[in-house]
C-alpha positions in Angstrom: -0.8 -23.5 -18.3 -0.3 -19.4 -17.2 -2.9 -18.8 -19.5 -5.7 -21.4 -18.1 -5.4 -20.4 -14.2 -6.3 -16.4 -15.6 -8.7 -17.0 -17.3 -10.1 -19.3 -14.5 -9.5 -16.8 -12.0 -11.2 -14.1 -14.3 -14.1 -16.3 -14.8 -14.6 -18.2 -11.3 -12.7 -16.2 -9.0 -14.9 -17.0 -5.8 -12.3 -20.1 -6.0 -8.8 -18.8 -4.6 -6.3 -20.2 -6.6 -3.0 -20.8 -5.1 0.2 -19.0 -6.7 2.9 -20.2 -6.9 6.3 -17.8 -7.6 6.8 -19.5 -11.2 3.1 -19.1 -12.4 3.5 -15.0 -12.1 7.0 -14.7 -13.7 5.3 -16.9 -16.2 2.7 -13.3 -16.3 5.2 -11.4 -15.6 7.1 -12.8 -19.5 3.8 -12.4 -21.3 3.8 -9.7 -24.1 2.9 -6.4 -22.5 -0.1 -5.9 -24.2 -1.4 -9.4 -23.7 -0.8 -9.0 -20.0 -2.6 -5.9 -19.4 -5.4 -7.2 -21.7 -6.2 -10.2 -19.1 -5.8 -7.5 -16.2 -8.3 -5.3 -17.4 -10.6 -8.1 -18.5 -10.3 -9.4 -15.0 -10.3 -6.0 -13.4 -13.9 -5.4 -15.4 -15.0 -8.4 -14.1 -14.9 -7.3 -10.6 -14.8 -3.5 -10.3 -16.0 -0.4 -12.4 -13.0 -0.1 -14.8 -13.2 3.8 -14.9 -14.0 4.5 -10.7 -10.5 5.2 -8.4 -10.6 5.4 -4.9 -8.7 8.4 -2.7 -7.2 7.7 0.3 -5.1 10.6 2.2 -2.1 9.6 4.5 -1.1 11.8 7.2 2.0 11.2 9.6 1.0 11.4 13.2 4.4 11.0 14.3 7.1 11.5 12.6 11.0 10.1 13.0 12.5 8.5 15.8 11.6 4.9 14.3 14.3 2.3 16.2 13.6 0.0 13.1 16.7 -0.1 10.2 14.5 -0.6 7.2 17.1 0.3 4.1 14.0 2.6 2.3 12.6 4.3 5.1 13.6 8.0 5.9 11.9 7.8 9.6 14.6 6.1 11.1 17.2 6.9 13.8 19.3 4.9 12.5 19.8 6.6 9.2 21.0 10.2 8.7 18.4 11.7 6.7 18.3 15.3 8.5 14.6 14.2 9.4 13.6 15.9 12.5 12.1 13.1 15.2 8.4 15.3 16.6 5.9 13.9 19.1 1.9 12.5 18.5 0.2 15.1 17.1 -2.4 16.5 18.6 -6.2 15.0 17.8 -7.4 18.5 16.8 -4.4 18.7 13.9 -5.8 15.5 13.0 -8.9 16.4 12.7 -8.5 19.2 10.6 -6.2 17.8 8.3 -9.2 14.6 7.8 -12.0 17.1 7.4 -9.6 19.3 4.6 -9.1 15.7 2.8 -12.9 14.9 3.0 -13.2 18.3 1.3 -10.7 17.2 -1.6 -12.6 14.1 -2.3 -11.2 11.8 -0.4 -12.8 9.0 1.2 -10.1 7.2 3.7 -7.6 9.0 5.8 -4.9 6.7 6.6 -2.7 7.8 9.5 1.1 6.4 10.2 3.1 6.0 12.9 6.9 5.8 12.7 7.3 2.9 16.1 8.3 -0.2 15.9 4.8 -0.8 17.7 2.8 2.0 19.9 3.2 1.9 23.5 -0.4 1.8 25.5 -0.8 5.4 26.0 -0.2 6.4 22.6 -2.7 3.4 21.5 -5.1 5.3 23.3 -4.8 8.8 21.6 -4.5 6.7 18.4 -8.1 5.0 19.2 -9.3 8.5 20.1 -8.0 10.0 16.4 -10.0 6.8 15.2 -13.4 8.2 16.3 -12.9 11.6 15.6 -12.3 10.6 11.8 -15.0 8.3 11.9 -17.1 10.7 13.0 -16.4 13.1 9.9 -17.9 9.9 7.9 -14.2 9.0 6.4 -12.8 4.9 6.1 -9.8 4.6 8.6 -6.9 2.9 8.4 -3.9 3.0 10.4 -0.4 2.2 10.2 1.7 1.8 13.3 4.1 -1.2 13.3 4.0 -4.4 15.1 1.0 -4.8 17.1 1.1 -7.1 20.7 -1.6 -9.1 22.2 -4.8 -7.2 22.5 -4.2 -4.0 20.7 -6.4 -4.7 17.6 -9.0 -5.5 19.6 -8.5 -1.9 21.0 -8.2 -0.7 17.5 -11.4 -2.6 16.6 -13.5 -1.1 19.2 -12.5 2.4 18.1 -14.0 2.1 14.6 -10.9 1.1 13.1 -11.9 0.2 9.1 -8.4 -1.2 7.9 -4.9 -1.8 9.5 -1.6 -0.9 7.0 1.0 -3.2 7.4 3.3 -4.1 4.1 5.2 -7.3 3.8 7.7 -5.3 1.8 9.5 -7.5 -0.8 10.1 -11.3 -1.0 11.0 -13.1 2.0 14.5 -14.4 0.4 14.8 -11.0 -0.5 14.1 -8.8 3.2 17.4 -9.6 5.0 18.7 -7.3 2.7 15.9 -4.8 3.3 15.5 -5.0 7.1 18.2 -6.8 10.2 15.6 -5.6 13.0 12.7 -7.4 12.6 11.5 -10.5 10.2 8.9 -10.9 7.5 7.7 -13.3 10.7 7.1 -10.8 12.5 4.7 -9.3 10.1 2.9 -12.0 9.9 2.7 -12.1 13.0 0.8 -8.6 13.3 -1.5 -9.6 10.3 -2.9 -12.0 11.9 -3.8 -10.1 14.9 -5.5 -7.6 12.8 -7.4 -10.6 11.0 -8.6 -12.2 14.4 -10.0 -9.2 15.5 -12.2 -8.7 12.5 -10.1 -5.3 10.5 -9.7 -5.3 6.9 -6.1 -5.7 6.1 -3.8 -3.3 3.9 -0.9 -4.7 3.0 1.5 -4.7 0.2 5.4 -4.0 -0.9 7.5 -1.7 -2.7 9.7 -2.8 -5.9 12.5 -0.7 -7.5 15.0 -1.9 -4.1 17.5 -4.4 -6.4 14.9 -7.5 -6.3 14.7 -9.7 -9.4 11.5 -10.1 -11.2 11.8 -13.4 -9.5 11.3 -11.3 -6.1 9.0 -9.3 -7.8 6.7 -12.6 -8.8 7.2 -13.4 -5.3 6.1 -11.3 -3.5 2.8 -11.2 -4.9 2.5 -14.1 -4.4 2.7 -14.1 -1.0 -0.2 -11.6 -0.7 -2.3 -13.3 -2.9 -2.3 -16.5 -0.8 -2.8 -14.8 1.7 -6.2 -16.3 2.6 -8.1 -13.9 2.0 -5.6 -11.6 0.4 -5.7 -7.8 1.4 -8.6 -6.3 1.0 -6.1 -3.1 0.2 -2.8 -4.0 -1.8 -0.5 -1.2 -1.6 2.3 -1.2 -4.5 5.3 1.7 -4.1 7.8 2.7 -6.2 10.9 3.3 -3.9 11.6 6.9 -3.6 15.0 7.2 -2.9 15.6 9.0 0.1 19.3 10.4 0.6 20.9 9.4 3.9 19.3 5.8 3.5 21.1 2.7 2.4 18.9 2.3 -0.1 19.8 6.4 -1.5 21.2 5.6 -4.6 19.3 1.9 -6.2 18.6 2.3 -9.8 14.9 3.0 -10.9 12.6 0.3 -11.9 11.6 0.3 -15.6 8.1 2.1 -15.8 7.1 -1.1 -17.9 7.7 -3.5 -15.3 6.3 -1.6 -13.1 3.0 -1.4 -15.1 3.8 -5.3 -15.3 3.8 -5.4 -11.5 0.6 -3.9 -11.4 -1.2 -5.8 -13.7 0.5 -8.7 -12.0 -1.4 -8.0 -8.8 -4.6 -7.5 -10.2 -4.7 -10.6 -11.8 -3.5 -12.6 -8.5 -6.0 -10.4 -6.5 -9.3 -9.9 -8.5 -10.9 -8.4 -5.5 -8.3 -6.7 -4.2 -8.0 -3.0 -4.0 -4.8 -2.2 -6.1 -3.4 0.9 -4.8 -0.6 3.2 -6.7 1.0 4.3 -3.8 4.6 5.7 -3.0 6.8 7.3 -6.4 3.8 8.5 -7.9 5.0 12.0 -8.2 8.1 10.8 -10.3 5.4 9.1 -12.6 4.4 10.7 -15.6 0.9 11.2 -16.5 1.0 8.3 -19.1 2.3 6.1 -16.8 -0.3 6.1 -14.3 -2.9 5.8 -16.9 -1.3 2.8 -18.1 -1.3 1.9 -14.4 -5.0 2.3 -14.2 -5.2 0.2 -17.2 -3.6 -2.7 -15.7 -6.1 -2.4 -12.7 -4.8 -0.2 -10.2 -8.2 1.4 -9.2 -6.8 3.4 -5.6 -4.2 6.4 -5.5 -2.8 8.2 -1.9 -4.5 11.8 -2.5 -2.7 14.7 -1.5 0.5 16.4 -0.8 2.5 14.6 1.3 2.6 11.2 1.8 4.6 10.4 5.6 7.4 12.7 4.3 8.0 12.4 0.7 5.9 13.9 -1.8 2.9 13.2 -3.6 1.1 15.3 -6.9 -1.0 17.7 -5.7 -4.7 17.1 -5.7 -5.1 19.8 -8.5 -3.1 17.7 -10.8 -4.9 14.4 -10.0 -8.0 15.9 -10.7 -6.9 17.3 -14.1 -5.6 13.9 -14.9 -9.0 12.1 -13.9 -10.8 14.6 -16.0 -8.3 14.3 -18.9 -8.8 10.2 -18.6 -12.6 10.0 -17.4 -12.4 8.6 -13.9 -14.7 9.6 -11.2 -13.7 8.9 -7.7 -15.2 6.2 -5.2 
């Protein structure tokens, strides 16, 4: 039955089919080879198999986050000896976009650690907006839970997509995050699809889910209707000081499994390697971009944990062919 819906999806994928949990374990089982085969042929189908696009994320603020989110290092709740700092400044922000430009990258993302901004700092937000915008760079933001009206405001500055991850599986995120719901995500999602922004949105495995949680997950952001435009998959990075400091690694297959996973659930869908990529070993995110991840974070830093340097991800695109979007 598993192997019917791909190949339908591959072949007729204008019809969005809807996943259930069981139908992607059912992927997830396949032999590895045979998965990755259908991802590629269905990543070919819809995207240029050997093109990756760059994105750089910059922190705008950083720590101080009232949110208790067992994998984040940003907030006060967790002793991480991460320093809480105020907006930066739209000139820093503007540097630090026209440097990534420079690098190759075409989207600057830029995060705020709030549980949602407050109006004033919406405004200075809007006005970072612009001033990217004006350097000829995709935007996207990420800033936490968004109220009434703001993604309008976020609209009107330019804004090209709005970051904001459902994280793992719903019968999986009490154990993740007591503050807020998955909801309340939702919630925020919705406000950014009303007002016309692409969405970014995705999870992060390697935090003790099953592949059950794993399956579903994706399948939560492939019914989405329409799924993220942008699907975002991190590999926790253990940060000391969080609750989440010492949860064993994820196997580097099933991670490559998760990948392919989303590509097949998302044909259109750009699949993003995100957070953990500067644990992976070059091999590992070629087999990544095998299984259809076609967009990487670019740069040193990503909010505050690291990232391979740009002179290392262009030596690895050189060594395996890709050219950048």
């Amino acid at each position: 039955m598993t192997t019917g819906i791909a190949e339908r999806v591959s072949k007729d994928s204008h019809v969005q089919h809807e996943w259930s949990t069981a139908e992607i374990v059912a992927l997830f089982d396949l032999p590895f080879n045979d998965l990755l085969y259908r991802a590629q042929q269905v990543h070919r189908e819809h995207f240029d198999p050997n093109s990756v696009q760059r994105s750089t994320l910059l922190s705008v603020k950083t720590g101080g986050c009232s949110e208790d989110c067992g994998y984040c290092s940003q907030s006060a709740r967790h002793k991480t000896g991460l320093e809480r700092e105020t907006l930066l400044g739209i000139g820093e922000v503007v540097s630090a976009a026209r440097a990534a430009k420079e690098k190759g990258a075409s989207r600057f993302c830029m995060g705020a650690a709030w549980r949602g901004p407050k109006q004033k700092d919406l405004e200075q937000v809007a006005e970072m907006i612009r001033a990217v915008k004006g350097l000829g760079l995709e935007t996207c933001v990420t800033l936490g839970m968004l109220q009434e009206g703001q993604a309008e405001q976020l609209k009107a500055a330019g804004l090209d997509y709005y970051n904001h991850n459902l994280d793992t599986a719903p019968e999986f995120y009490g154990s993740i995050v007591t503050t807020h719901s998955q909801a309340d995500r939702f919630d925020t999602l919705d406000k950014v699809r009303e007002a016309g922004i692409s969405v970014c949105c995705g999870g992060i495995v390697g935090m003790g889910e099953t592949r059950s949680g794993r399956a579903s997950l994706i399948a939560e952001l492939a019914n989405m209707n329409p799924p993220p435009e942008s699907v975002p998959i991190n590999n926790l990075v253990p940060v000391p000081g969080t609750p989440l400091a010492d949860a064993p690694p994820i196997d580097p297959f099933e991670f490559v499994r998760t990948i392919a996973c989303a590509r097949i659930t998302m044909p259109h869908s750009w699949v993003r390697l995100s957070a953990g990529r500067q644990e992976m070993s070059d091999e590992l995110q070629a087999l990544c971009f095998l299984a259809g991840a076609n967009s990487i974070f670019y740069g040193d830093k990503l909010l505050t944990t690291g990232n391979p340097e740009a002179g290392r991800d262009e030596k690895l695109f050189e060594r395996l062919g890709l050219t950048a979007v």
